[in-house]
C-alpha positions as CSV (number, residue, x, y, z in Angstrom):
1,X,92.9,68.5,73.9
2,X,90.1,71.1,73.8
3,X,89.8,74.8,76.2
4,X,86.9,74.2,78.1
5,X,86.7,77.7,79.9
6,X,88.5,80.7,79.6
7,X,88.5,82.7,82.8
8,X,90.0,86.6,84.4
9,X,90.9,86.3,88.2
10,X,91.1,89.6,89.4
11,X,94.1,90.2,91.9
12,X,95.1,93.6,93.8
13,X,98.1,94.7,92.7
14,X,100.1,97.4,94.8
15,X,101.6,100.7,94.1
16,X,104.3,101.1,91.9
17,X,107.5,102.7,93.5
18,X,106.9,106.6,92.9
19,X,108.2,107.8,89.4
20,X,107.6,110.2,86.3
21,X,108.0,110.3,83.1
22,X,108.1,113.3,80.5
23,X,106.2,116.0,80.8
24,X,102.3,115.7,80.0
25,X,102.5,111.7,80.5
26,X,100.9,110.1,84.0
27,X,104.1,108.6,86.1
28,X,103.9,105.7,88.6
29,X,100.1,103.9,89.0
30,X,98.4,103.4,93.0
31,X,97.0,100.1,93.5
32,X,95.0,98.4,90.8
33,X,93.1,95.8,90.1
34,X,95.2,93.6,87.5
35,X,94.4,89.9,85.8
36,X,94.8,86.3,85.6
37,X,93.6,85.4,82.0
38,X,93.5,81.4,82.3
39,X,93.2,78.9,79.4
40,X,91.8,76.0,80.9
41,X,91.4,72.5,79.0
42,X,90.0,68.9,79.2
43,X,93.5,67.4,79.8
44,X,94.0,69.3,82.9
45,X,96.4,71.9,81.7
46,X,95.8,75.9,82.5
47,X,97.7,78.4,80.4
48,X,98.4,81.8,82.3
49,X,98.7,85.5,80.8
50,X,99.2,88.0,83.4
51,X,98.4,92.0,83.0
52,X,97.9,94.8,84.9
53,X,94.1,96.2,83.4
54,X,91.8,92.9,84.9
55,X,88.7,94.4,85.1
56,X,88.7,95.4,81.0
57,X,90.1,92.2,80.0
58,X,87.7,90.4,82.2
59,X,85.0,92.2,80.1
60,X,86.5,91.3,77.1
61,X,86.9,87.7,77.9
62,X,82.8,87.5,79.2
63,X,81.5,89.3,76.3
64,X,83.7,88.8,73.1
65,X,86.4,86.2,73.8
66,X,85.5,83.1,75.9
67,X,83.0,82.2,73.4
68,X,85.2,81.9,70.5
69,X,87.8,80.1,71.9
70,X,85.3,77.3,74.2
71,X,86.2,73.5,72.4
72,X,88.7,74.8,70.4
73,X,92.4,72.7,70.0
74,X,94.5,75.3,72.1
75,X,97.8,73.9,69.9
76,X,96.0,75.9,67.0
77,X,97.8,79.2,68.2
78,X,97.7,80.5,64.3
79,X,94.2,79.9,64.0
80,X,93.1,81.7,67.5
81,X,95.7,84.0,66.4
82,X,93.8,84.7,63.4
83,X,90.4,84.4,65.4
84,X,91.7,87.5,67.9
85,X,92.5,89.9,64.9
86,X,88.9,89.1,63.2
87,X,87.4,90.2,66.9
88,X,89.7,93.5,66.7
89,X,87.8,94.0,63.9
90,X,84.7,94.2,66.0
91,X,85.8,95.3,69.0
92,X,88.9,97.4,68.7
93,X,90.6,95.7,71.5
94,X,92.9,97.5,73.8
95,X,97.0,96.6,72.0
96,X,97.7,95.6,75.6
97,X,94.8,92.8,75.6
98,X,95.4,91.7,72.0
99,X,98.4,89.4,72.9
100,X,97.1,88.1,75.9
101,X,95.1,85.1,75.0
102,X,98.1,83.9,72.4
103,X,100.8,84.6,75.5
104,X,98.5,82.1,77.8
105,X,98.4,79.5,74.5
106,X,102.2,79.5,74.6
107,X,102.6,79.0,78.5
108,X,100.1,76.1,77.9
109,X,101.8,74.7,74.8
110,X,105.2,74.8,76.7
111,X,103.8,73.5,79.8
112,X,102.3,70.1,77.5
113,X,105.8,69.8,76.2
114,X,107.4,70.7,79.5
115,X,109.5,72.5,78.2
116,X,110.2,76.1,78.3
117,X,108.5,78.5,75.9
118,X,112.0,79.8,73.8
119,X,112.5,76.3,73.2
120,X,109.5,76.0,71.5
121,X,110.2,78.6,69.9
122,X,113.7,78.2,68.9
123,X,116.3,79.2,71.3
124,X,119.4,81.0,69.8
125,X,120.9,82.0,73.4
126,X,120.9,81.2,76.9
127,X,121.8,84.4,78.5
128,X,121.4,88.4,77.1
129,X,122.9,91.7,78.7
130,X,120.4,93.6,80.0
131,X,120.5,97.4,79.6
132,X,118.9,100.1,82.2
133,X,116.1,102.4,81.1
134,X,115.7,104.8,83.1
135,X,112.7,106.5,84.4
136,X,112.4,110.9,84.2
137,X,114.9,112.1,87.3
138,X,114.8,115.6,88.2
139,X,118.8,117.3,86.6
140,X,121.4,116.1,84.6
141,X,123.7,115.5,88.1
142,X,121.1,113.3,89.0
143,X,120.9,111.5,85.6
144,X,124.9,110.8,85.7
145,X,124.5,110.0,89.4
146,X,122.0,107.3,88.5
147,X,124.3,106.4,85.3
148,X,127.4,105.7,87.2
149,X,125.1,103.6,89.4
150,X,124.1,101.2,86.7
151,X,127.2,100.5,85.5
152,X,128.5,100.0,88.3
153,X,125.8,97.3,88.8
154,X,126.5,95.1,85.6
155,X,124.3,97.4,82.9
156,X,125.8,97.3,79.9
157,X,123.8,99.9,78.5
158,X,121.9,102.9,79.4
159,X,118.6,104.3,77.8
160,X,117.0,108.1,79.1
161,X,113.8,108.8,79.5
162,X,113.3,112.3,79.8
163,X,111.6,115.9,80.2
164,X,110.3,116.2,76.8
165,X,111.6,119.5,76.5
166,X,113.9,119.4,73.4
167,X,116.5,121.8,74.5
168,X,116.9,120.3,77.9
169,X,117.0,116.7,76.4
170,X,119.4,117.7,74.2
171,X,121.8,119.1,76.5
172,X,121.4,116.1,79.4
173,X,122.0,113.5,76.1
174,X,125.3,115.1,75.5
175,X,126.7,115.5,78.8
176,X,125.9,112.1,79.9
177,X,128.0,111.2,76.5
178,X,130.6,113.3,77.6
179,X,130.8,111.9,81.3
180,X,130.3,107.8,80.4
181,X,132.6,108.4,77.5
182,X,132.4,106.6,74.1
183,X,132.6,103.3,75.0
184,X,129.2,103.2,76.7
185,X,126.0,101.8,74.5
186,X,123.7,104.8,75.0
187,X,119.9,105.3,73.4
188,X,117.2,107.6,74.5
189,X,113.1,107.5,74.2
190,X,111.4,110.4,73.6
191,X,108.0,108.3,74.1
192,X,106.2,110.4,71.7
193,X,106.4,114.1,72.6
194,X,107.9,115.7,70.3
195,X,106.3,117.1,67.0
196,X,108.7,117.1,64.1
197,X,110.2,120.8,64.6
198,X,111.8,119.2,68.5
199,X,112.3,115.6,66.9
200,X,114.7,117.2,64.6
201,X,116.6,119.3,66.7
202,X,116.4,116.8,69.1
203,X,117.6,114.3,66.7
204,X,120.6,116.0,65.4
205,X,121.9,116.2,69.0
206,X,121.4,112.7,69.3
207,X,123.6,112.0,66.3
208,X,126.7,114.5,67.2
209,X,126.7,112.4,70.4
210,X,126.5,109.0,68.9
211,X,123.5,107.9,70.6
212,X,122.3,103.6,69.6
213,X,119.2,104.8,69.0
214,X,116.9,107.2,68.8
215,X,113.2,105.8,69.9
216,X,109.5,107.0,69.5
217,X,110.1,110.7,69.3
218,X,106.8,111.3,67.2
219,X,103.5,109.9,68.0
220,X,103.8,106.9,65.5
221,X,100.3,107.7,63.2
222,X,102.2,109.3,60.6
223,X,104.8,107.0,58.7
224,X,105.3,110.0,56.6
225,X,106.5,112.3,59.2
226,X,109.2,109.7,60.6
227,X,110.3,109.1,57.1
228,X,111.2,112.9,57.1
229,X,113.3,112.6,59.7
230,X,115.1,109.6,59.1
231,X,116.2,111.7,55.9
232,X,117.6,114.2,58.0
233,X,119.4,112.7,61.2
234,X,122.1,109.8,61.3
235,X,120.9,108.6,64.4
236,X,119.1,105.6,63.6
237,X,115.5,105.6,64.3
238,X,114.0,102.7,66.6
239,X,110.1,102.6,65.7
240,X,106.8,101.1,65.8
241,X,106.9,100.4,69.3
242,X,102.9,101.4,70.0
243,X,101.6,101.3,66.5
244,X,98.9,99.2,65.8
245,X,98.3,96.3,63.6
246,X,101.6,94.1,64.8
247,X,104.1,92.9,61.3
248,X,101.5,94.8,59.1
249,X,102.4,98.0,60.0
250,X,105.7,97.5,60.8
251,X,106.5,96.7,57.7
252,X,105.1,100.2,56.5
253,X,107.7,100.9,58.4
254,X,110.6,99.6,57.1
255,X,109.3,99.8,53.2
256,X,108.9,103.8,54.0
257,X,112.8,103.8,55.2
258,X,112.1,105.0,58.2
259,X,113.6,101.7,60.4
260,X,116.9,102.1,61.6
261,X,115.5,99.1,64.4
262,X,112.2,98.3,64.9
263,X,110.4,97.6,68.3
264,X,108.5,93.8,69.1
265,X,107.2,93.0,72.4
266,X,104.3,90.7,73.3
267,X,102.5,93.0,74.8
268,X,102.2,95.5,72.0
269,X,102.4,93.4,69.3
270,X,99.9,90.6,69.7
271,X,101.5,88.1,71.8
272,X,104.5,85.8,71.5
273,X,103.6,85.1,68.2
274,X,103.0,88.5,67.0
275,X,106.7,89.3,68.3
276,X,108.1,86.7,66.5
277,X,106.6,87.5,63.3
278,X,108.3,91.0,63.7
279,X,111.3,89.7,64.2
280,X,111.4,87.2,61.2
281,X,109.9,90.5,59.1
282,X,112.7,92.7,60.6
283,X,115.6,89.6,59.7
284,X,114.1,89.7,56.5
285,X,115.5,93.2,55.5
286,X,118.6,92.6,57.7
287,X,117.6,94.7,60.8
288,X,117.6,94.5,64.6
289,X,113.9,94.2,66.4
290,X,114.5,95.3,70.0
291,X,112.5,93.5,72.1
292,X,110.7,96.2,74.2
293,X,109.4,96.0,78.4
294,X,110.4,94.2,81.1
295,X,109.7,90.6,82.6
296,X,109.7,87.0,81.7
297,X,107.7,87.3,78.1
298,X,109.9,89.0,77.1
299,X,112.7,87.7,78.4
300,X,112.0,84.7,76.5
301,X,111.5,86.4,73.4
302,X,115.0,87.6,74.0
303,X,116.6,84.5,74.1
304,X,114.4,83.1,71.1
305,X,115.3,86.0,68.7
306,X,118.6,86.2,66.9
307,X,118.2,90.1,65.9
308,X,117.9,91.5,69.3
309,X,120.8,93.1,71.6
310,X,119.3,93.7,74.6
311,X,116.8,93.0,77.5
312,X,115.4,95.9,78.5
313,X,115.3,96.8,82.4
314,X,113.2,99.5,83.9
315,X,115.1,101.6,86.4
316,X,112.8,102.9,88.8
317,X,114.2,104.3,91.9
318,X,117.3,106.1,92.9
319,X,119.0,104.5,94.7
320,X,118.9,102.1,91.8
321,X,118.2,98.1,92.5
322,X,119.0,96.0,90.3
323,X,116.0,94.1,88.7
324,X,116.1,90.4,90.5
325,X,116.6,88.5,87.0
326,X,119.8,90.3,86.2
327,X,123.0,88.8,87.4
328,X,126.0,90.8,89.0
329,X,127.5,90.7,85.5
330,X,124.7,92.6,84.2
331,X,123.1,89.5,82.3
332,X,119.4,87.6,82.5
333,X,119.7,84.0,81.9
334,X,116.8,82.0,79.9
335,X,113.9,81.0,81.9
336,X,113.9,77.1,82.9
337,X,110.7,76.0,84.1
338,X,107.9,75.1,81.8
339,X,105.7,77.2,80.0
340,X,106.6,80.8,80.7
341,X,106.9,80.4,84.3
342,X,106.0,83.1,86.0
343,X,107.7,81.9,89.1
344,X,111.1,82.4,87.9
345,X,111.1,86.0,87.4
């Protein structure tokens, strides 16, 4: 089997409901023009990787991509694995178009085995509990309002996203401890907006309140800075979510004690197989990596990974809905069809 063409369809995609994050971050996108990136080969079968950014991957597929990969054996996911990093090298590509060609190598791979793609890679469960991660809401009454609502609909966990005002986090992260109670799994993202001075504070807050985690406070270009605060909270840390450079850096990471978890996802760490080398790396020293974003990649990266706990659910409106692949008991069950299919999300 050889790719014969690799191809970008450019589809509108519409509004995102309305919503903000913290302060000095852009909330909820209009309409955009997203992606197909299609693997197409000589036997027939297409792999699919889907994003939302079509019009730069499409130039990235014409110009520095496509070429590399025409007549190539698309089962050789290592090698064009390898091939994408030694293109980085040239290009710099975006961490969000990185992964994309190895995601569509997987859905092919899968769909030539019919079988889905955690079985190919090894599944260790068939259903995960999904927690809620909320979007930036507007007081702390509205925060527990939107709290009671998720567990009320299955969640079993709750992450905040915030103002990004330390002082204000701090206070909202211990009154919605003190109104869910202890029992409740509780973590909170600071998506990079604090420097150390507010991560600290911030972060001893955090730990008086026995938060799960305690995820991307700083902007993650200094390992040095997050090993300084590791040293000085019990919370543990939750990191590398957006650094570059996929295991490599992670494992800066965790040799610089800074890893209470670490982050993997597919689409900020090179794809499917990216993710899974995180998580092996992250086994490796006895640690959790928290598979990070919403939808069917990653959902079946969650049921192929033994060191996860969650699947992470984006919760964008209030009134909250429920995310369509989360049952009434606040679980998502592995993906059947084969390949990723996209369908079943």
């Amino acid at each position: 089997m050889r790719i014969t063409d690799v191809t970008v369809e450019l589809v509108d995609l519409p509004a995102q409901p309305p919503f903000r994050w913290r302060a000095g971050l852009p909330g909820s996108e209009g309409p955009v023009v997203g992606g197909i990136l299609r693997i197409h080969t000589d036997a027939g079968l297409i792999g699919e990787a889907h994003t939302r950014r079509g019009v730069i991957v499409a130039d990235l597929v014409q110009r520095r991509i496509r070429e590399d990969l025409l007549n190539r054996d698309p089962l050789w996911r290592e090698l064009l694995w390898q091939r994408l990093w030694e293109l980085d090298r040239i290009e710099e590509l975006p961490i969000y178009a990185l992964g994309l060609v190895d995601v569509a190598l997987w859905d092919l791979a899968g769909k030539a085995a019919n079988l889905p793609v955690h079985q190919l890679l090894g599944t260790y469960r068939d259903a995960i509990p999904a927690y809620a991660s909320t979007v930036t809401f507007s007081s702390v009454e509205e925060y527990l309002d939107v709290a009671d609502q998720c567990l009320d609909l299955g969640y079993k966990a709750i992450k905040l996203h915030a103002w990004g005002d330390a002082r204000a986090d701090a206070e909202l992260c211990q009154k919605l401890r003190a109104h869910v109670g202890d029992e409740v799994p509780l973590m909170y993202d600071g998506s990079a907006g604090f420097d150390f001075t507010d991560a600290l504070y911030l972060g001893q807050a955090l730990s008086e309140a026995g938060y799960t985690w305690y995820e991307e406070p700083i902007r993650e270009f200094s390992v040095t800075a997050y090993r300084w605060l590791a040293e000085r909270v019990t919370v543990p840390l939750l990191v590398a979510e957006t650094s570059d450079g996929a295991h490599m850096n992670v494992a800066d990471f965790i040799v610089a004690n800074t890893a209470g978890y670490v982050r993997t996802s597919a689409q900020y760490k090179g794809g499917i197989t990216g993710a899974m080398r995180i998580a092996h790396l992250a086994d490796s020293f006895q640690l959790r990596a928290e598979v990070h974003g919403t939808g069917i990649v990653n959902a079946h990266l969650c049921m192929a990974i033994p060191n996860t706990t969650y699947y992470e659910s984006l919760v964008y409106t209030n009134p909250v809905i429920r995310e369509p692949a989360i049952g009434p008991d606040g679980l998502v069950r592995a993906p059947t069809s084969p390949g990723i299919g996209y369908s079943d999300f």
